[in-house]
C-alpha positions in Angstrom: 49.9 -21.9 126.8 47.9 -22.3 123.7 50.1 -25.0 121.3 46.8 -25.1 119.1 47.3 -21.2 118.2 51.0 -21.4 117.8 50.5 -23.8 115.7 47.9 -21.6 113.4 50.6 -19.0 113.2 53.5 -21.4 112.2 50.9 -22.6 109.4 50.1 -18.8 107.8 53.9 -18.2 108.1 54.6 -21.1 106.1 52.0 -20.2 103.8 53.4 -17.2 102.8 57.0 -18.7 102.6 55.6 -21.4 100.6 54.3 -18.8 98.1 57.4 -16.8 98.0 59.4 -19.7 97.1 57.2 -20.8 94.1 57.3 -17.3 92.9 61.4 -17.2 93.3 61.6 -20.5 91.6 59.3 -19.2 88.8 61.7 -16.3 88.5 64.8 -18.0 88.0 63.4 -19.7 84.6 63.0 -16.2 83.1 66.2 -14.1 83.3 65.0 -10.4 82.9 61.7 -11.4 81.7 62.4 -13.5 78.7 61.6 -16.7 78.0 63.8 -18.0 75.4 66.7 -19.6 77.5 63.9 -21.7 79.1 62.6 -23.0 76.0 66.4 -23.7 74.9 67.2 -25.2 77.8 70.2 -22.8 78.2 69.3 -22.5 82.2 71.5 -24.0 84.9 70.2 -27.3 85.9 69.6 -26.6 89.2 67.0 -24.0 88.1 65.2 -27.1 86.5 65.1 -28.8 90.1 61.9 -27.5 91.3 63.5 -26.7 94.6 61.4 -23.8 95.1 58.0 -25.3 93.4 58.3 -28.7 94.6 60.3 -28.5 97.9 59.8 -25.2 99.3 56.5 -24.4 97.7 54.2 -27.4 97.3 55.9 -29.8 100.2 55.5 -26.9 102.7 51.9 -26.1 102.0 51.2 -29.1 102.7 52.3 -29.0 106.9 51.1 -25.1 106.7 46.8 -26.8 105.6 47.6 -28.9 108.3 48.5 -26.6 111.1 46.0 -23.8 110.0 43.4 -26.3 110.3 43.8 -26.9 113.7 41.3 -25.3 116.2 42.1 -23.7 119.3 38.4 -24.8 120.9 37.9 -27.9 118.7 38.0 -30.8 121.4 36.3 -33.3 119.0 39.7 -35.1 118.3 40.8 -37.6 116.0 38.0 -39.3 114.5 35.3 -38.1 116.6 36.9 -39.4 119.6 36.0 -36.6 122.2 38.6 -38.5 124.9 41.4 -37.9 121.9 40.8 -34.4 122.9 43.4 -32.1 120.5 46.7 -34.8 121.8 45.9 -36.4 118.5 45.6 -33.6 116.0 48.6 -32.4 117.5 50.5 -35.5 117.4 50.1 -35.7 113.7 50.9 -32.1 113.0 54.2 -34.2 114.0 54.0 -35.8 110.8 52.9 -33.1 108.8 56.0 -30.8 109.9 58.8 -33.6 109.3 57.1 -33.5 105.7 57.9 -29.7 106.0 61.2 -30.4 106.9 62.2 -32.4 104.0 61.0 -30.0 101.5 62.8 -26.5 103.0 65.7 -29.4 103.1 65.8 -29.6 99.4 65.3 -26.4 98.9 68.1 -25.6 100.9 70.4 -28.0 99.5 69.6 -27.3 96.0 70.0 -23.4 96.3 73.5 -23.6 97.9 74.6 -25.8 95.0 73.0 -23.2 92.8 75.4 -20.5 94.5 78.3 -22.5 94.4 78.0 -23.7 90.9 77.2 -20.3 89.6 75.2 -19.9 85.9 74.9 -21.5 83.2 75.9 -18.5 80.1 77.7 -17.8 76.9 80.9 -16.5 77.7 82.8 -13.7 75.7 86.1 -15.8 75.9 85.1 -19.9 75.3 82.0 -18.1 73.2 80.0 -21.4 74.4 77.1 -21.9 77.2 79.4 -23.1 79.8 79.4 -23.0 83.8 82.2 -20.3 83.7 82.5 -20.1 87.8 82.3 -24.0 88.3 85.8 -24.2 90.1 85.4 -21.3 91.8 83.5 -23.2 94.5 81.6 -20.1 95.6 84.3 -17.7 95.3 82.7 -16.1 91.8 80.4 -14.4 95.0 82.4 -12.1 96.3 84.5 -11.0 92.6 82.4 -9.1 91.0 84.4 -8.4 88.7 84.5 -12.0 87.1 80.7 -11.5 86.7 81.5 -10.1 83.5 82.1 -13.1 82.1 78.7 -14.1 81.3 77.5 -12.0 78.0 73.8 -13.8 77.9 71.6 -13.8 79.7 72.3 -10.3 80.6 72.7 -9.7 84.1 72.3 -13.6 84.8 74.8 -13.4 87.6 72.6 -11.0 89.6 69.6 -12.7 88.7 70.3 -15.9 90.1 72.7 -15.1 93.1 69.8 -12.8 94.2 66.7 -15.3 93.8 69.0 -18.7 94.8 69.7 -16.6 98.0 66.2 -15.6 98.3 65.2 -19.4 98.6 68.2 -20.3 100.5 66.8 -18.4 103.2 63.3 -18.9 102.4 64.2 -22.6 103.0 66.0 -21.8 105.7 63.1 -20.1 107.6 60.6 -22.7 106.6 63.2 -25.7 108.3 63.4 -23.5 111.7 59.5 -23.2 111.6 58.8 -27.1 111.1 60.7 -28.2 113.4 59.5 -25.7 116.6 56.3 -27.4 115.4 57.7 -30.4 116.3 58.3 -29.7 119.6 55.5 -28.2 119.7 53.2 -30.8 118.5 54.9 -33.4 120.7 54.2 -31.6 124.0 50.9 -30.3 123.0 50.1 -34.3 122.5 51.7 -35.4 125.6 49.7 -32.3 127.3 46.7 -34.0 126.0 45.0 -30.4 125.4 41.3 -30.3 125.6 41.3 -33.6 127.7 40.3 -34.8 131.3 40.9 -32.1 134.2 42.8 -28.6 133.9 45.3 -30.2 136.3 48.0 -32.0 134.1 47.4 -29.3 131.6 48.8 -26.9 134.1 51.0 -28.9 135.7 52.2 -29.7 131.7 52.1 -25.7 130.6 54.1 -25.1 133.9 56.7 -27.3 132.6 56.9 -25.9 129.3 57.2 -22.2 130.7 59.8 -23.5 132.8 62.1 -24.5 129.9 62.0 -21.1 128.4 63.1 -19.2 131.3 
């Protein structure tokens, strides 16, 4: 079992979702292209939260460098160490990942109170920027109907349900990645890949294959 490749592709998949999620967040500041609201600050505020920029975008990328820079037939170890062998590196992918963790975390939280809040609009009836679906905790989803409500942006309703649920499960991916590369990173350390005889490796990998069947 090769927890130095596994860890390679957790990396380029978080990559990707890390991208994504900048792009989504980018997206919500410009309902149907336009940048006006943006500039007059008539967004909801938990557009203005960076969820998807900061949390799920920049805080992911960093644990996906990590584990992408980790070689399957680099023994050097931490430091030059050759008896480190890859347990370091491994171990502190450990680190990297909780990282991970609390950025999808945000982004998580953030885009469900997104959802449940609803838009920030001008409505046809108060004919003021309000938060017309505030005590609807949520409920605003499934009524289409009520989406009428919000006269400008056009179409906001679709435009941030569809790119706050986008993140939500970006986020949500990213979390479940970050922390198999916990486990993975802890018993790729305690393995102590690339170090001393093949025997506790196998006796280790034996283990591991164990647990999954």
């Amino acid at each position: 079992m090769c927890f130095g490749r596994c860890a390679r592709c957790i990396g380029c998949k978080l990559l990707i979702l890390a991208l994504l999620s900048i792009v989504a967040n980018i997206l919500l500041y410009f309902p149907n292209g336009e940048t006006r609201f943006a500039s007059e600050h008539h967004l909801s505020k938990y557009v203005e939260c960076l969820h998807g920029i900061l949390g799920g975008g920049l805080l992911v990328l960093i644990p996906a460098a990590v584990f992408i820079g980790l070689h399957d037939d680099d023994c050097c170890g931490c430091f030059g160490h050759k008896n480190c062998g890859k347990s370091c590196a491994m171990l502190s992918s450990v680190l990297a990942a909780c990282i991970g963790i609390l950025g999808s975390g945000y982004c998580i939280i953030i885009s469900a109170l997104g959802l449940s809040q609803g838009p920030y609009c001008f409505t046809r009836v108060e004919r003021n920027w309000i938060y017309p679906f505030t005590e609807s905790s949520g409920g605003y989803l499934l009524d289409y109907n009520e989406w009428s409500k919000c006269q400008e942006p056009q179409n906001i309703v679709q435009w941030n349900v569809t790119l706050f649920s986008i993140l939500l499960v970006l986020g949500g991916i990213e979390f479940i990645l970050c922390s198999i590369q916990i486990i993975n990173g802890i018993l790729g350390g305690v393995c102590r890949l690339c170090c001393g005889s093949d025997e506790p490796l196998l006796q280790c990998e034996s283990f591991v294959a164990g647990c999954f069947l």
